[in-house]
C-alpha positions in Angstrom: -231.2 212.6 0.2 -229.8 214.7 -2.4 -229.9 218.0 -0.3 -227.4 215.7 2.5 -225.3 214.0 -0.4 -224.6 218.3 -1.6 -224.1 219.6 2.0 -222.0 216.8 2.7 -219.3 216.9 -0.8 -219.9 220.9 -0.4 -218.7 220.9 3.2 -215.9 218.5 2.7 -214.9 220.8 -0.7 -214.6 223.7 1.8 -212.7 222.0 4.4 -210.1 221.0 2.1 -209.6 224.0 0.4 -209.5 225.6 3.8 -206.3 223.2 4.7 -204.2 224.4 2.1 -201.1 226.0 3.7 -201.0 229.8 2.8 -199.0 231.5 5.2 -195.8 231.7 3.3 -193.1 233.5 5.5 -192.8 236.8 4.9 -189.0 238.4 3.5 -188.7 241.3 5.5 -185.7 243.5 5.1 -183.3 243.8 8.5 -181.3 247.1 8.8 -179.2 244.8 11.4 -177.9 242.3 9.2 -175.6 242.6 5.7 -176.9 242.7 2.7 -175.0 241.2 -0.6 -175.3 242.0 -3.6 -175.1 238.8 -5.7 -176.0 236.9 -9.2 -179.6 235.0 -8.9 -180.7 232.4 -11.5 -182.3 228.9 -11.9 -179.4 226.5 -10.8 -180.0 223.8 -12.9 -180.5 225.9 -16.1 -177.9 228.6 -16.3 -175.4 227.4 -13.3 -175.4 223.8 -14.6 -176.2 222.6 -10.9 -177.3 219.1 -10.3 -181.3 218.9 -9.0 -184.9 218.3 -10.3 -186.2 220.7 -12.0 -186.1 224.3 -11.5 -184.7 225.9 -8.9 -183.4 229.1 -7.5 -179.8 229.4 -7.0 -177.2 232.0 -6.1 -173.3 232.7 -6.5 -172.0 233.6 -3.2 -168.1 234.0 -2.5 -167.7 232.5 -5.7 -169.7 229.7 -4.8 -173.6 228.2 -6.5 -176.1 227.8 -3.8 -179.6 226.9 -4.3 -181.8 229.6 -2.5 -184.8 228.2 0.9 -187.2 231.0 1.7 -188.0 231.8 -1.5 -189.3 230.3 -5.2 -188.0 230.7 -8.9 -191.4 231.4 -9.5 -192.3 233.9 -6.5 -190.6 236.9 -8.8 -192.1 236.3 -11.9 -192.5 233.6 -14.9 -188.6 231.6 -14.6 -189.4 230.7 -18.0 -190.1 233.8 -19.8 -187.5 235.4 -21.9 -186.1 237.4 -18.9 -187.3 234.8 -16.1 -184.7 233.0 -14.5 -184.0 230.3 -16.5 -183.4 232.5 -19.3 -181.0 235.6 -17.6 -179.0 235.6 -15.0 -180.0 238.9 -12.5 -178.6 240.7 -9.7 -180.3 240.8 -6.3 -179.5 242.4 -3.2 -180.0 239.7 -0.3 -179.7 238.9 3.2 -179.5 235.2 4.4 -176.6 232.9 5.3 -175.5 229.8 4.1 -176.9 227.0 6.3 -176.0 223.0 5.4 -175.0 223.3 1.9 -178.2 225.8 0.8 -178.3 230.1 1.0 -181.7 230.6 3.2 -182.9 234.2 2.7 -184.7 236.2 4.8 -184.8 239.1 2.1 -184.3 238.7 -1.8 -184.9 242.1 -4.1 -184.4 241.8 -7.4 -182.2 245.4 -8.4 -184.1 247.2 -11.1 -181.6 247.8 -14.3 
């Protein structure tokens, strides 16, 4: 009874860790499309933009948008001195605003 009870929590363990989502789209760089060079930080921290928590935003055409396609925490700790919530950085992106929101399709940070 004990050897079912394990096989059964052990195969329900690996089914569950086997449906956790982990195909995260990949930014690929586009020769085709622009790229801009713009200011990326966390949007509610430094750019004083209403949301919970957070989150990735970017000035573009003089405007704060927060960032789909990629996290505040995909390029490094927002939180350390230098992270995001702390510094303001450039990055060189491509995307398009779409509803309000800058989706990216490629997000560099551009080394100092």
């Amino acid at each position: 009874m004990k050897k079912l009870l394990f096989s059964l929590i052990t195969l329900l363990l690996f089914t569950a860790a086997n449906a956790q989502d982990s195909t995260s789209k990949k930014l690929v760089f586009n020769p085709k499309n622009p790229v801009y060079e713009l200011a990326a930080t966390c949007g509610t921290c430094m750019f004083k933009m209403k949301g919970n928590g957070c989150l990735l935003a970017v000035k573009f055409k003089d405007k704060n948008y927060f960032v789909d396609g990629t996290g505040i925490d995909d390029h490094g700790d927002a939180h350390d001195k230098e992270g995001f919530c702390n510094a303001t950085k450039k990055v060189k992106v491509q995307g398009s605003v779409i509803k309000d929101r800058f989706v990216v399709s490629y997000f560099e940070l551009v080394k100092k």
